[in-house]
N, C-alpha and C positions, 0 to 999 in steps of 0.2 A: 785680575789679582794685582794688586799696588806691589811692584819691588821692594825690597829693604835695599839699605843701604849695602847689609852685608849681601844679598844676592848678588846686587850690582858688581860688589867688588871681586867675586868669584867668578860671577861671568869674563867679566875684566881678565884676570888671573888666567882661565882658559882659552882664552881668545891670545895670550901671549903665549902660551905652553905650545897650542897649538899651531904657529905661524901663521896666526891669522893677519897680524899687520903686517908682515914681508910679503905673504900673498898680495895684500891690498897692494903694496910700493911696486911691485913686480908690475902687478898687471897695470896698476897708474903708469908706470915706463911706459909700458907697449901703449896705452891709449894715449899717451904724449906723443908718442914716433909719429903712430897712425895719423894723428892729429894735424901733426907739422906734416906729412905726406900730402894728405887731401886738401891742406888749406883750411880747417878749422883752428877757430882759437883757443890756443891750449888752456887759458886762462876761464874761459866759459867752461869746457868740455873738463878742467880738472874741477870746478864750484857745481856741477853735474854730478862728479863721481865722486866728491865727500858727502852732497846729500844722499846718494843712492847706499854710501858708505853708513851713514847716520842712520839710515832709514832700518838696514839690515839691524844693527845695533841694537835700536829701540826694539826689533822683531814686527816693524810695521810692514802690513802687506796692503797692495792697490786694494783700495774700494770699490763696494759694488757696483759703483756708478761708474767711477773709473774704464773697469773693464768692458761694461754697457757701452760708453764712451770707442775705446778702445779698438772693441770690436767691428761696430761699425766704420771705424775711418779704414780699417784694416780690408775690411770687405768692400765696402763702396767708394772709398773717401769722403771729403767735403761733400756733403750734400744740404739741397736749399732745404728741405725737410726735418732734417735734426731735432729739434726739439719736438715736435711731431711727435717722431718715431719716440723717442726720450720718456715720454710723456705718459706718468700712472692714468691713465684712461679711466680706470674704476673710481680710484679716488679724487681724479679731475671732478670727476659729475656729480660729488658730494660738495663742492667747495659752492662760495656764493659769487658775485662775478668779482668782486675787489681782491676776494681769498686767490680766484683765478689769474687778478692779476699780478699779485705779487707771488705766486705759484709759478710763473711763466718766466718772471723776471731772474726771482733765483736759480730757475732751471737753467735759464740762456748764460749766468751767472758761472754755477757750475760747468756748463759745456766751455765756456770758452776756459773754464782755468783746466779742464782735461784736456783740450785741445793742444793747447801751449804745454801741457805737460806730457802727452802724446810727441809733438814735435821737436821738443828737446830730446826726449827718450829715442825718438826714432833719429835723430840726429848721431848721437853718441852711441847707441846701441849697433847701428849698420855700420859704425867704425873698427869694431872687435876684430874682422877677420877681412879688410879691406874693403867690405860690400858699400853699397852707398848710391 
């Protein structure tokens, strides 16, 4: 469903009512302290937490790939296999060999931008309560 204008501006309006931005300022603090604690840079890790800020906003949640992504690094890590395991097996054996290899390309495509977005997250996420 497309927002209106006027939806946008009420979501807005609640999101003040309810301190939802001094929430954000609050916990932005603590993730700067932690920050400066552990030797990350505040300046990456606060350009981290307005997307992660924007993202809530918008109501966007990880995609399915994402968590695909996700889960494996969580359980095995980096593995040589990845796109392998990644990999629609049913729909692979319907493509012709060019479909398969631009199929492959986008795949390894999208792995490495959940990767890098894996690693920024697990970066800044294991900062919240000292872990790391």
């Amino acid at each position: 469903m497309e927002r209106t204008l006027k939806m946008l501006a009420k979501e807005a309006k609640m999101r003040m009512k309810k301190g939802f931005w001094e929430r954000c300022e609050e916990e932005l603090d603590a993730r700067r302290e932690i920050a400066r604690e552990q030797g990350i840079s505040e300046s990456r890790m606060e350009r981290y937490f307005v997307g992660k800020v924007s993202d809530s906003i918008r109501g966007e949640t990880p995609d399915e790939f994402y968590l695909k992504v996700k889960k494996l690094l969580l359980e095995e890590g980096e593995v040589s296999d990845a796109i392998g395991r990644l990999t629609d097996k049913a729909y692979y054996d319907t493509l012709t060999y060019e479909e398969k290899q631009r199929y492959n390309l986008e795949l390894s495509q999208k792995y490495l931008a959940a990767l890098e977005r894996f690693k920024k997250e697990y970066e800044f996420e294991h900062t919240k309560a000292g872990q790391g």
